[in-house]
C-alpha positions, 0 to 999 in steps of 0.5 A: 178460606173464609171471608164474612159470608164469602168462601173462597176455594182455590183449586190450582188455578181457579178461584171460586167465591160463595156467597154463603147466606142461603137462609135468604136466597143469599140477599145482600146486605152491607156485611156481604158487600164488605164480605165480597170486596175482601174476597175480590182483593184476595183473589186479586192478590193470589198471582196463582190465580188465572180465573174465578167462578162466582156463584151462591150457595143453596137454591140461589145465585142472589134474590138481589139486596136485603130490604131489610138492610136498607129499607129503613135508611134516610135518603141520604143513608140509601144514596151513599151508604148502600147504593155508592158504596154497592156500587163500588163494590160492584166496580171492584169485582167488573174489574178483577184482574183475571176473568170472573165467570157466574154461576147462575144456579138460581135465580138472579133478580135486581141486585143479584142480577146487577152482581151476575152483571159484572161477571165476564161470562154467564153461565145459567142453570135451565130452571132459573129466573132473572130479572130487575123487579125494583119498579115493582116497589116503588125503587130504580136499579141502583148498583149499574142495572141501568149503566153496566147492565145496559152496556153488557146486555143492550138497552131493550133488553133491560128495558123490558125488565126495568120498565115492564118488570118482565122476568126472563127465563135461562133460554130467554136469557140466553137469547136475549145475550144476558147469559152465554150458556144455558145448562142442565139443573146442578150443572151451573158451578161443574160447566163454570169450573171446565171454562175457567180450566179453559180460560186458565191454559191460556196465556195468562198475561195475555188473557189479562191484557184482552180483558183491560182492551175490552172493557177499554173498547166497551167504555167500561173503565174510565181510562184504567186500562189505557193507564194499566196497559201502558204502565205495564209497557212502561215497566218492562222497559229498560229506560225505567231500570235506568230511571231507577238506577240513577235515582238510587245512585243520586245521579242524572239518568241517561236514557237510551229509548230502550224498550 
């Protein structure tokens, strides 16, 4: 299906979204902000699907936010319009209930970086660059390039592209823990669609669950997955059912601690 300027594929258990903005290197722009939260909501809500592979169409994964798209707002307009709102964008697809998987096939800089950022696994085609070159005009990383990217990628290494404007190869990258993989030129949605095959033979509650412990563990989730885990107990158990029953039944329940 379409969303905006996002596909979405399903192929039996694997989800792949598209940024479909080719013309410019698939810069990002509010309509493809909203194209992207559609898109996540859509995956989110199909049970069918155990993995998703993001990745862009043409020569490049994302060169990152439009300047056109916001270097005309008021500094308000920029704080809350684009950055907040990109930003909770960004959270909405880090916390996509199934594994996300990027498939870097071109270059990642600033806000295409930040977007490759909330993916679970990185997979990077040998010929690409990545890198955070907003000091270079004057502007800060503004959608979790200095929080997430940080948490995911360590401090120095974010450093050397946020404050050194240093653009890193794939291998670099690779060796630096910003991407897990790096593979041969055309390969980057082939290699992402064979680990999402992997990942989707797994238990899928299962792989659900690690998903919410890590970001728990990685500080990432602000208690979400605390509170999902333990409604998903909650929910299994029979004290609930009874819960329920009595209060459809109008009558006082009696719980028997039954998990």
């Amino acid at each position: 299906m379409a969303s905006g300027t996002v596909r979405i594929d399903v192929d039996g258990h694997v989800a792949t979204l598209t940024i479909s903005r080719p013309e410019k290197l698939n810069a990002l722009d509010l309509d493809m902000l909203k194209a992207l939260v559609d898109a996540a909501d859509e995956v989110e809500a199909n049970a069918n699907v155990r993995a998703a592979i993001l990745t862009g169409e043409g020569k490049g994964f994302s060169a990152g936010g439009d300047i056109k798209a916001w270097g005309g707002m008021l500094p308000q307009e920029f704080g809350h319009l684009w950055v907040r709102h990109g930003h909770r964008i960004f959270e909405r697809l880090a916390t996509l209930r199934v594994p996300l998987i990027a498939a870097l096939n071109g270059h990642a800089l600033g806000g295409g970086l930040e977007l490759a950022g909330v993916a679970d696994i990185r997979l990077a085609e040998e010929q690409i660059k990545i890198g955070l070159p907003e000091t270079g005009l004057g502007m800060v990383p503004g959608w979790s390039g200095t929080q997430r990217l940080v948490r995911r990628f360590g401090a120095q290494a974010v450093r050397r592209m946020a404050l050194g404007g240093e653009i890193f190869t794939a291998e670099e990258a690779r060796l630096l823990g910003i991407v897990d993989a790096v593979v041969p030129t055309g390969n980057a949605v082939t290699a992402a669609r064979e680990y999402a095959q992997r990942i989707a033979a797994r238990g899928p509650a299962a792989t659900e669950i690690a998903k919410l412990m890590i970001a728990s563990a990685n500080g990432e989730d602000n208690g979400t997955a605390v509170e999902a885990l333990g409604s998903i107990l909650a929910a299994k158990t029979g004290d609930l059912k009874e819960g329920v029953a009595s209060f459809s039944e109008k009558r006082p329940a009696t719980f028997k601690g039954e998990w």
